[in-house]
C-alpha positions as CSV (number, residue, x, y, z in Angstrom):
1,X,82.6,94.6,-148.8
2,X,80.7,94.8,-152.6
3,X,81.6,93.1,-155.0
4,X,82.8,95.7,-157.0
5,X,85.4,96.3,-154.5
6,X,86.5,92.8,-154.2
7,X,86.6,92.5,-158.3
8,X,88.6,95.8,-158.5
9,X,90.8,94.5,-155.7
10,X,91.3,90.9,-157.7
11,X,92.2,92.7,-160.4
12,X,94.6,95.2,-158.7
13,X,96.3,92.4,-157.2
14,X,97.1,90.2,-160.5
15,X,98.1,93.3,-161.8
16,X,100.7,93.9,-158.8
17,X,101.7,90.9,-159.1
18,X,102.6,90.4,-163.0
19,X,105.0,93.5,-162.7
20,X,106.7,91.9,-160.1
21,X,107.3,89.5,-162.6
22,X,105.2,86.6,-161.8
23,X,104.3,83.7,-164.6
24,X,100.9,85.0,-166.1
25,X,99.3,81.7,-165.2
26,X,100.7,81.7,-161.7
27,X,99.6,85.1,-160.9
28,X,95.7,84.9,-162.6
29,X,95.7,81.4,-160.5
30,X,97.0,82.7,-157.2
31,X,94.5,85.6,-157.1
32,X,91.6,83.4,-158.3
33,X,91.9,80.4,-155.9
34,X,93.0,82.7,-152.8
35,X,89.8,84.8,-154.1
36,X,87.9,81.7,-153.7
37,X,89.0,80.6,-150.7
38,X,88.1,84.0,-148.3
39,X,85.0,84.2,-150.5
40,X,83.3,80.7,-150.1
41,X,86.0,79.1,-147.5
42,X,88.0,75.5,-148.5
43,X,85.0,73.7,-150.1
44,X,83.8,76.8,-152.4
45,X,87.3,77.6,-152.8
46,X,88.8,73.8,-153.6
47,X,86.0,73.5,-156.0
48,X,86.5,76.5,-158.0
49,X,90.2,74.8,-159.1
50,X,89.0,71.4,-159.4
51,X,86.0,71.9,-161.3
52,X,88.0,74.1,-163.8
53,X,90.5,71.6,-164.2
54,X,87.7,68.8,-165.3
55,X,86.5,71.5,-167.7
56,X,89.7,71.6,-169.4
57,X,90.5,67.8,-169.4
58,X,86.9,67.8,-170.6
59,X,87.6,69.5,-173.5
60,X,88.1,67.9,-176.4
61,X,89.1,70.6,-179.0
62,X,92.1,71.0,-177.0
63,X,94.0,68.0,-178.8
64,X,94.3,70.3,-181.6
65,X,96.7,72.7,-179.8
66,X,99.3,70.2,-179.5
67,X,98.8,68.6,-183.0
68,X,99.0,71.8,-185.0
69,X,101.9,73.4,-182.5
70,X,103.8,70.1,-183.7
71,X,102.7,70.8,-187.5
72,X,104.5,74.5,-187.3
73,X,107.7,72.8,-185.6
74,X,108.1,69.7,-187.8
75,X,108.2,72.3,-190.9
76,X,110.0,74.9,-189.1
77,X,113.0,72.5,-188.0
78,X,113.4,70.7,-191.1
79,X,113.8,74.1,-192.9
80,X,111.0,73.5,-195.5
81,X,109.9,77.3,-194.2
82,X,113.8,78.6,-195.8
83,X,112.8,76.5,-199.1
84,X,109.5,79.0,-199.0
85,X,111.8,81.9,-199.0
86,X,114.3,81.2,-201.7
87,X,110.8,80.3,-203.8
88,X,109.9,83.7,-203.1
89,X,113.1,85.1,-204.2
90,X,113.6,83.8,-207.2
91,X,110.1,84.1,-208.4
92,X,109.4,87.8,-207.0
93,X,112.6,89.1,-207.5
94,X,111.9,91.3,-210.5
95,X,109.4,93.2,-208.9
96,X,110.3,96.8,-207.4
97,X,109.5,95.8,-203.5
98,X,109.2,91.8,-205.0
99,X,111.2,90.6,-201.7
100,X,109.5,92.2,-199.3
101,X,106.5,91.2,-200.8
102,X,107.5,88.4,-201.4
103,X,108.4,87.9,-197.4
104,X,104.6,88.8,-196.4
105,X,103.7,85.8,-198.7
106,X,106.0,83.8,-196.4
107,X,104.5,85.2,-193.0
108,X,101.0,84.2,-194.6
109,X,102.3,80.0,-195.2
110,X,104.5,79.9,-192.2
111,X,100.9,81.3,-190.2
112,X,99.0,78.3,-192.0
113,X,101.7,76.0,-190.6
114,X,102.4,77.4,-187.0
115,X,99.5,79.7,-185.7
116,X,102.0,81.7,-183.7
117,X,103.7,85.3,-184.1
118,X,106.9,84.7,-182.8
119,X,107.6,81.5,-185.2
120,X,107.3,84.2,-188.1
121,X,109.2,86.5,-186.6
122,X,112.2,83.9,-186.3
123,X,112.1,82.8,-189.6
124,X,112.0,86.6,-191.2
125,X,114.6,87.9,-189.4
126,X,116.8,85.2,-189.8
127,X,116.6,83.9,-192.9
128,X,115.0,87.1,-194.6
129,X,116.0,90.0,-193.0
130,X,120.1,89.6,-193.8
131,X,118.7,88.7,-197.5
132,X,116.6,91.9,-197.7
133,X,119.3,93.7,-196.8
134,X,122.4,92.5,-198.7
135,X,119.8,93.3,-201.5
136,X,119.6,97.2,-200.6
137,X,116.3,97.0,-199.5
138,X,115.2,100.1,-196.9
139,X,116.3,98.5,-193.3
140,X,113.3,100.7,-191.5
141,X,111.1,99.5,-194.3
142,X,111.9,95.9,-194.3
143,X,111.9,95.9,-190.3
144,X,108.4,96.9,-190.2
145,X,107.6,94.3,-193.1
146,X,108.4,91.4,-190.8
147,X,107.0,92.6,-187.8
148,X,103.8,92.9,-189.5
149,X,103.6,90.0,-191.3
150,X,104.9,87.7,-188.7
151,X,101.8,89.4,-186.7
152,X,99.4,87.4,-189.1
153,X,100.2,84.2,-186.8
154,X,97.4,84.9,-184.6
155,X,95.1,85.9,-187.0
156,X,95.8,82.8,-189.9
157,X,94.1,79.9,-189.2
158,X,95.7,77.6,-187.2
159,X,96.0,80.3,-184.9
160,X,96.7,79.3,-181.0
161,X,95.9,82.0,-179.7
162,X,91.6,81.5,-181.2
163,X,92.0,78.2,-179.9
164,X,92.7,80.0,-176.6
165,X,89.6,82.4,-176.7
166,X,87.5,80.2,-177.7
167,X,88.2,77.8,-174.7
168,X,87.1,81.2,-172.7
169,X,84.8,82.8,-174.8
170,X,83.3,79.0,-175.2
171,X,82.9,79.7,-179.1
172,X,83.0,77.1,-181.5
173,X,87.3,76.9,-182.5
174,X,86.2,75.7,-186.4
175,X,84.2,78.4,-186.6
176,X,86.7,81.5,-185.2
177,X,89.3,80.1,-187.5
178,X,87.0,80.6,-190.7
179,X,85.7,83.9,-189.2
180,X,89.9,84.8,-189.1
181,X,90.8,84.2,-193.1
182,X,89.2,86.6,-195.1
183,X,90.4,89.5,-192.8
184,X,94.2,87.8,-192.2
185,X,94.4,87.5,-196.5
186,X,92.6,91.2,-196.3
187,X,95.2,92.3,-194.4
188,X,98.0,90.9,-196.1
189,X,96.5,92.2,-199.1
190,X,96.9,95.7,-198.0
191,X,100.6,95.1,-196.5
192,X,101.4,94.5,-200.1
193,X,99.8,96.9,-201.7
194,X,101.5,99.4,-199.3
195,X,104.9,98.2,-200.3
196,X,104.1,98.0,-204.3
197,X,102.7,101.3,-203.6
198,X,105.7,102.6,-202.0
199,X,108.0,101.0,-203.9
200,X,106.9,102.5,-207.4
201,X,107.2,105.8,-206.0
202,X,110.9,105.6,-203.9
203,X,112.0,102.5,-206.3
204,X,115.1,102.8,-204.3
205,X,113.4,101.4,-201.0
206,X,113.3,98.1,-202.7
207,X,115.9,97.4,-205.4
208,X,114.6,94.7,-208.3
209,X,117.0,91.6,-208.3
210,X,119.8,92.2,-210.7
211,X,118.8,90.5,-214.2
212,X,122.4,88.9,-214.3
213,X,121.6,86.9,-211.4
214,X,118.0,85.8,-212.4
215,X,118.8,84.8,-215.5
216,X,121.9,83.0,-213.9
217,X,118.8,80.3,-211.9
218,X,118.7,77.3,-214.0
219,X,114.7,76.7,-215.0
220,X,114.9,73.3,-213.3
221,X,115.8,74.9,-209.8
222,X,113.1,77.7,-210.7
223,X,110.3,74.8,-210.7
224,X,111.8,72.9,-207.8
225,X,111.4,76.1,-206.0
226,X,108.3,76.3,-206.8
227,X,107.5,72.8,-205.5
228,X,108.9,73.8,-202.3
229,X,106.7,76.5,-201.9
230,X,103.2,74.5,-202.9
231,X,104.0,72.3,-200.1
232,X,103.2,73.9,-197.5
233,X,99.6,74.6,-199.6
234,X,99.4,71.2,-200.0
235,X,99.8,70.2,-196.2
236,X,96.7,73.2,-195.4
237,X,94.9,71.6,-198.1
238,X,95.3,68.1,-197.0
239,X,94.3,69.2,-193.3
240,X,91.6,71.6,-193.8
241,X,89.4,70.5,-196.9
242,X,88.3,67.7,-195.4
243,X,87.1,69.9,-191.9
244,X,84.9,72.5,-194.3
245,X,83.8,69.7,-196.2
246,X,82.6,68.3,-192.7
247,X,84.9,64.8,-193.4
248,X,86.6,65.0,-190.8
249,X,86.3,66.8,-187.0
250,X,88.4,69.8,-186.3
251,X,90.7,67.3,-183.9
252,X,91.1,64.9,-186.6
253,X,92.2,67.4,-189.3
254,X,94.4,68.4,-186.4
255,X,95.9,64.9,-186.8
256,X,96.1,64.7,-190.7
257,X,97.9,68.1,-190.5
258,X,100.6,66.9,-188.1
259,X,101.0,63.3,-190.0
260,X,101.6,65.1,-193.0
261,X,104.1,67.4,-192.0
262,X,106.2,64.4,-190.6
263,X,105.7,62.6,-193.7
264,X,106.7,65.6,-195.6
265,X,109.8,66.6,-193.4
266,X,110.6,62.2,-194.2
267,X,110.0,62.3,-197.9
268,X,112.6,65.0,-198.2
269,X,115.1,62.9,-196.0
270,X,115.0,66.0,-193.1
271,X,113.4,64.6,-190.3
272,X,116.9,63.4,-188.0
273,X,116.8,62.4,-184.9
274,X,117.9,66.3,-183.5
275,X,114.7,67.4,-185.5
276,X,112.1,65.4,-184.2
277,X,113.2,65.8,-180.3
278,X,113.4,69.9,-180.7
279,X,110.0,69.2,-182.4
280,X,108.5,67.4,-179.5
281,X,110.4,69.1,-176.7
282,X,108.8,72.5,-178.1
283,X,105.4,71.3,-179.0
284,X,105.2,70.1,-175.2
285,X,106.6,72.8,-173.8
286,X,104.5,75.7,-175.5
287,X,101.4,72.8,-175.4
288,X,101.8,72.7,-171.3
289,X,102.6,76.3,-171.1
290,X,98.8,77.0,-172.4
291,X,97.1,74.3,-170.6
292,X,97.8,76.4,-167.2
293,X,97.4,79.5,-169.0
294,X,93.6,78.0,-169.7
295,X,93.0,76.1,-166.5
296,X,94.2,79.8,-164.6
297,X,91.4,82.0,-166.7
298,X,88.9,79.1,-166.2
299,X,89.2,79.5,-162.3
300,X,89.3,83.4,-162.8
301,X,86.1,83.2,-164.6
302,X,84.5,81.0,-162.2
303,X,85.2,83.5,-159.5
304,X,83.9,86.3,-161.4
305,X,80.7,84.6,-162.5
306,X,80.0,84.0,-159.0
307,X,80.4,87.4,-157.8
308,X,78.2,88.5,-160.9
309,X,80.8,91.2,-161.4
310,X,80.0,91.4,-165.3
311,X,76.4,93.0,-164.2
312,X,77.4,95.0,-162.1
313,X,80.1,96.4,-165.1
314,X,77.4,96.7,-167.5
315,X,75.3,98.3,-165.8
316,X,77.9,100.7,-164.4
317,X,78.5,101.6,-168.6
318,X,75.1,101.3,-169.7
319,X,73.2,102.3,-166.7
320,X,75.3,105.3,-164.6
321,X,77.8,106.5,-167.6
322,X,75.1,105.9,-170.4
323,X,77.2,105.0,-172.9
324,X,76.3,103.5,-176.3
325,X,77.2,99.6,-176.8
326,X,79.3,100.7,-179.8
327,X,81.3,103.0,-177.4
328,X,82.1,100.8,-174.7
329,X,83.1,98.5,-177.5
330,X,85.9,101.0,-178.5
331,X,86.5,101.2,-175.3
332,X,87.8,97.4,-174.8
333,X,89.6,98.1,-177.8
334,X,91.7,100.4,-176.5
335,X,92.2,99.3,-173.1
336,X,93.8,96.0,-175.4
337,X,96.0,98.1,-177.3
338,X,97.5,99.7,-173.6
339,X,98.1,96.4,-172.2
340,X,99.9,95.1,-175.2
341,X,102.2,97.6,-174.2
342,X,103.8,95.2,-171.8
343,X,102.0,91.9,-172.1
344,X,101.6,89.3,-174.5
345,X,98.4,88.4,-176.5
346,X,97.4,85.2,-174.0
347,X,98.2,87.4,-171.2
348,X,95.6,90.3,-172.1
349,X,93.3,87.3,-172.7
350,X,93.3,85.5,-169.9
351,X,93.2,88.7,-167.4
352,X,89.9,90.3,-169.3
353,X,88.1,87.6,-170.8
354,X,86.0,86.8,-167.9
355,X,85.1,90.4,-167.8
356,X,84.6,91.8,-171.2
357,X,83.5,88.4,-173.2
358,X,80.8,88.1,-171.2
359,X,79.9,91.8,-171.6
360,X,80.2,91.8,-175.5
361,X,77.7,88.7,-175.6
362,X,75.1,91.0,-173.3
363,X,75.4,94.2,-175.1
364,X,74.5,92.4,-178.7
365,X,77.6,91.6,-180.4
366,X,78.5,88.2,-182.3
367,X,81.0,86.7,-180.3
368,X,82.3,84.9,-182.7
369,X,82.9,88.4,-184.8
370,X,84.6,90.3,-181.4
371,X,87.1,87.5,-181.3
372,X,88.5,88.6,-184.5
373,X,88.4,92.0,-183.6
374,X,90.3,90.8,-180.3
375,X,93.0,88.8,-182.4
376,X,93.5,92.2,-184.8
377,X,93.7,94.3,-181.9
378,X,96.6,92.0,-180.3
379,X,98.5,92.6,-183.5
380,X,98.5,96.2,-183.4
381,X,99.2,96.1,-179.7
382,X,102.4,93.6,-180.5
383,X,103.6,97.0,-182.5
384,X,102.9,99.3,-180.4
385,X,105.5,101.5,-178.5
386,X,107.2,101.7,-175.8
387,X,107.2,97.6,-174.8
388,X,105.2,96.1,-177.9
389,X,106.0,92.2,-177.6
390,X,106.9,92.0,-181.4
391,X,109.1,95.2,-180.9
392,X,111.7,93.6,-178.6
393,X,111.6,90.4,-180.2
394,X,113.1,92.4,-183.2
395,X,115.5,93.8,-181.1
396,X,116.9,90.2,-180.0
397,X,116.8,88.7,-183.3
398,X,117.9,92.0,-186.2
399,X,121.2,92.2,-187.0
400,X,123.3,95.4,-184.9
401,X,122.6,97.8,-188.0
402,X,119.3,98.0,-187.1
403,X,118.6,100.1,-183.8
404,X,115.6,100.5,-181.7
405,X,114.6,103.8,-183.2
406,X,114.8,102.3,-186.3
407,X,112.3,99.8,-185.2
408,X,110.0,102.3,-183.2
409,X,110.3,104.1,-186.7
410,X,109.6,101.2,-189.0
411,X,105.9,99.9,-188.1
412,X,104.1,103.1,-188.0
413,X,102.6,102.7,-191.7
414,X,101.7,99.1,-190.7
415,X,100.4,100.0,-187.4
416,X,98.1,103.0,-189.2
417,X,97.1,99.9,-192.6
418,X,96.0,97.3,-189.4
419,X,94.4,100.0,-187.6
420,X,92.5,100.6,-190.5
421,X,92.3,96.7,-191.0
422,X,90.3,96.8,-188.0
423,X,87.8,99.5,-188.2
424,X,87.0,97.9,-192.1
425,X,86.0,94.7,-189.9
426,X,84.2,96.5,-187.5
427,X,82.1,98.4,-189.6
428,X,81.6,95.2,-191.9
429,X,81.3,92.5,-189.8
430,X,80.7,90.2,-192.1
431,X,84.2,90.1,-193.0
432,X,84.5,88.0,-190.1
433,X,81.4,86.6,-190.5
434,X,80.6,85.2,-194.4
435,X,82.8,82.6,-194.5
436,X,82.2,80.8,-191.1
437,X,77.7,81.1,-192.2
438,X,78.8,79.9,-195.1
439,X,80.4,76.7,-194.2
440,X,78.1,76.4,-191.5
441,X,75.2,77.1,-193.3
442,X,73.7,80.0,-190.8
């Protein structure tokens, strides 16, 4: 049998067996160790598994995935991330479209605090989506402002998931972080500038607060709002200027970020007894959940670097179909944005990495650069119909005014501003890149 067919086969199987419903780390695991073991019989096959399970012990960088998942669950459970959005409103509530503007500023601090999606989709649609629309904002447009924004989690640093591809991609994490600001803010940027856009056009999509009301905030609360929302500022401050400024070690900043959000939740007499177990309980369960997801793609990797299936995939591209590297990179791209149709970011990861990182390193592209184009492509597939992730978690969490066509309906003018997000970085890839040489001094 070639080991084409035995690759296609590995992956046909994992496949098969994630739509029967299968954990993702089970499944990738399964195939990869049972792939080992008729390969290279018990020895080969014992030591794929054991050897990547030293490489992930062995990894030190780790430590910060538990450290800044318990940063983002301190400040989500002692509801300094609901202080952040009554900031927002008061401050931003004059502006036509100021709220949901306002709300992408809050998807941007609650991504510096949590580095995952789904935390900003809870906090938008409950805490700003009934707001938004008791306010008369547009429920299609103020669906699709949330979805979007809370998409920046992956892209903002701390994002989890770059702490995930560059375990794989065996990138520098510090480095993918930087390489992640300047096109998260950039896209931000243009979320906003779509909805002040829109807004001055169709002022009724999004209502300015009524001047009774405003004026009706005492000053004092106005500046204790504002407090509130420098916080969070303060926290990323505290945790990364010392990392740029090469101070500390990225696992040590880790470990300032998380002592400070405790100390914060304490000052502010928030941090009971309830808070700090969900805290914990939900830092180790997400923490674990990722250390298989890891350990499987290590042992998947393994199996596919010993097959040398990666050559035989470039040169089926390069050599038989003759395409250009810039094609087969579109390619990839696309074939992220179909899977996202039913799986999650660290699924899509984990099932392709050992293939296409690999690939992207021989064909000439930064590595470095392609995980940021990875991370912007997960977004887009998050919002992409029919099964995008972040359209069902919408679904669960909006209120029963809202239907599911309104939500199909709501993120294509996001989907078409990331889309365009992405093709800016691609054709500029020093978007990604500047900030990273810079601190790095490349």
């Amino acid at each position: 049998m070639s080991y084409e067919l035995i690759a296609t086969l590995m992956f046909s199987s994992m496949m098969l067996m994630l739509l029967t419903g299968q954990r993702v780390f089970g499944a990738i695991g399964f195939v990869a160790v049972v792939a080992a073991l008729l390969l290279w019989g018990d020895q080969g096959g014992f030591d794929i598994g054991f050897s990547a399970a030293m490489k992930l012990m062995k990894w030190y960088p780790l430590l910060t995935l538990p450290m800044f998942i318990f940063m983002g669950y301190v400040l989500s459970e002692s509801k300094i991330a609901d202080d952040l959005y009554r900031m927002f409103h008061v401050w931003m509530g004059g502006l036509r479209g100021g709220l949901a503007i306002g709300t992408i500023g809050l998807m941007v601090l609650i991504s510096a605090m949590n580095g995952l999606s789904v935390a900003g989709m809870a906090i938008g649609a409950t805490i700003a989506l009934p707001e938004l629309l008791k306010r008369g904002y547009d429920k299609r447009m103020v669906t699709g402002v949330i979805q979007a924004g809370s998409s920046l989690g992956i892209l903002v640093p701390p994002s989890v998931v770059l702490v995930l591809y560059a375990m794989i991609a065996r990138q520098p994490v510090g480095q993918l972080w930087l390489a992640g600001v300047v096109p998260g803010l950039m896209m931000a940027g243009l979320f906003i500038a779509y909805i002040a856009i829109r807004c001055r056009f169709n002022p009724v999509l999004g209502p300015v607060l009524d001047a009774e009301e405003r004026a009706a905030i005492p000053r004092g609360e106005k500046l204790r709002l504002l407090g509130a929302g420098i916080l969070p500022l303060v926290i990323f401050a505290v945790m990364m200027v010392p990392f740029v400024r090469g101070w500390t070690s990225l696992v040590e900043s880790s470990a300032i970020g998380a002592i400070a959000a405790f100390l914060a939740a304490v000052l502010k007499g928030r941090m009971t007894r309830e808070v700090f177990e969900n805290s914990v309980r939900n830092t180790l369960g997400i923490t674990c959940m990722f250390m298989w997801i890891i350990l499987a793609a290590l042992a998947f990797g393994a199996v596919f670097d010993g097959l040398g299936a990666v050559k035989a995939i470039e040169n089926l591209f390069t050599e038989r179909l003759g395409l250009s590297p810039w094609v087969i990179l579109i390619l990839m791209q696309l074939s992220f944005i179909l899977m996202g149709t039913f799986l999650d970011d660290t699924a899509m990861l984990v099932i392709v990495a050992p293939l296409y990182v690999p690939l992207v390193g021989a064909l000439g592209f930064d590595l470095v650069w392609y995980g940021i184009l990875y991370t912007i492509t997960c977004q887009i597939a998050y919002m992409t119909p029919p099964f995008g992730y972040n359209l069902f978690l919408m679904r669960a969490m909006a209120p029963p005014e809202i239907s599911l066509r309104d939500i199909y309906a709501s993120i294509t003018p996001f989907v078409l501003v990331m889309a365009g997000a992405l093709a800016l970085v691609m054709v500029f890839p020093q978007l990604a890149l500047w900030l990273p040489d810079l601190v790095y001094g490349k």
